[in-house]
C-alpha distance (Angstrom), angle and dihedral (degrees) to the residues before:
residue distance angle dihedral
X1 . . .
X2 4.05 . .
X3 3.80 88.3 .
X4 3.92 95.8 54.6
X5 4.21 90.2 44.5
X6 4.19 85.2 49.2
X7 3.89 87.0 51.6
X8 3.21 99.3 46.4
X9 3.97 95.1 40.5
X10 4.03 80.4 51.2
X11 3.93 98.7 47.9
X12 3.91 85.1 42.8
X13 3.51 92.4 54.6
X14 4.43 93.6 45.3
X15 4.02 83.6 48.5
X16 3.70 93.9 54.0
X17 3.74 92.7 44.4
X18 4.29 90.2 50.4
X19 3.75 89.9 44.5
X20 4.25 90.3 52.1
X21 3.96 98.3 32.5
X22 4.01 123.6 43.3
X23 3.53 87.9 -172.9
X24 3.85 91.1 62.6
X25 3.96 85.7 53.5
X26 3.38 87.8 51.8
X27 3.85 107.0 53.2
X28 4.13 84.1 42.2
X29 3.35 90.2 59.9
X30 3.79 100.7 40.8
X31 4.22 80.5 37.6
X32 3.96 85.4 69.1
X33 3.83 97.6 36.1
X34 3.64 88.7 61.2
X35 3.71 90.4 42.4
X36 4.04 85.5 54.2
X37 3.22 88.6 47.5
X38 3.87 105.6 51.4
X39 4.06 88.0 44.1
X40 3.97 88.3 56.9
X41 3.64 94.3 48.8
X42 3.90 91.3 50.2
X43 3.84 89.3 48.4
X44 3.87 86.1 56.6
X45 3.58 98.2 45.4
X46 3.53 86.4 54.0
X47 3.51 105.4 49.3
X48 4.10 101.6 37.1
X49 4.27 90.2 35.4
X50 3.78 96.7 129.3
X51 3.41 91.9 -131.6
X52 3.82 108.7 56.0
X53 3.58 108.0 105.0
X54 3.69 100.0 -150.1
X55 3.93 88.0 70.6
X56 3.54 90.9 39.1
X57 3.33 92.5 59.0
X58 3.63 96.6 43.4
X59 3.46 95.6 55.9
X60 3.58 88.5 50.5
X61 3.25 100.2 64.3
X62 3.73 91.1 42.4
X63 4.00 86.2 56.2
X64 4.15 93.7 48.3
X65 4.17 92.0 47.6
X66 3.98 83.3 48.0
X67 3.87 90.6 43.7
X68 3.64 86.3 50.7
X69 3.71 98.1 46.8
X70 3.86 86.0 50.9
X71 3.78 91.1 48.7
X72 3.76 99.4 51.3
X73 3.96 85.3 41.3
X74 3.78 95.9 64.2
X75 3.79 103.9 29.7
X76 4.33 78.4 54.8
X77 3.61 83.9 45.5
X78 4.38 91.6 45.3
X79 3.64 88.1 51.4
X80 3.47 102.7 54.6
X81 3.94 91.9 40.2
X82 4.31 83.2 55.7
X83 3.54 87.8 48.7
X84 4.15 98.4 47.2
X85 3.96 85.5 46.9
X86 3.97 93.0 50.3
X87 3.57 90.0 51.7
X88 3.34 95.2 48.1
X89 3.74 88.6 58.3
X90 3.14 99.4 51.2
């Protein structure tokens, strides 16, 4: 019960100060923008470091089903330009 009086007294206390001081709003505010911030640049780092292997391995399987797309596209594509020229022969 201590620990719910102490937060309280505490969150009384920060109101109070916000209510008297703009300033103080101010610096919380920009306090937790900055705080935002910082947690969305580590996320990045993390996820597009060079290095991590999850994402490398992610993108290589993205790059091997679009290597394979691009394969069966031009060997379709091959085919039917063999076929065209046969006929044309002919």
């Amino acid at each position: 019960m201590n620990f719910y009086y102490s937060a309280l007294f505490v969150f009384a206390i920060l109101i109070y100060v916000i209510s008297v001081d703009k300033n103080v709003s101010d610096a919380i505010v920009l306090s937790l923008r900055l705080l935002q911030i910082k947690l969305e640049r580590f996320y990045w780092m993390i996820v597009f470091h060079p290095k991590n292997p999850i994402t490398n391995l992610a993108m290589k399987y993205k790059y091997d089903k679009l290597a394979q797309e691009l394969y069966k596209e031009l060997t379709a594509h091959q085919s039917h330009a063999t076929m065209e020229s046969e006929t044309k022969k002919q």
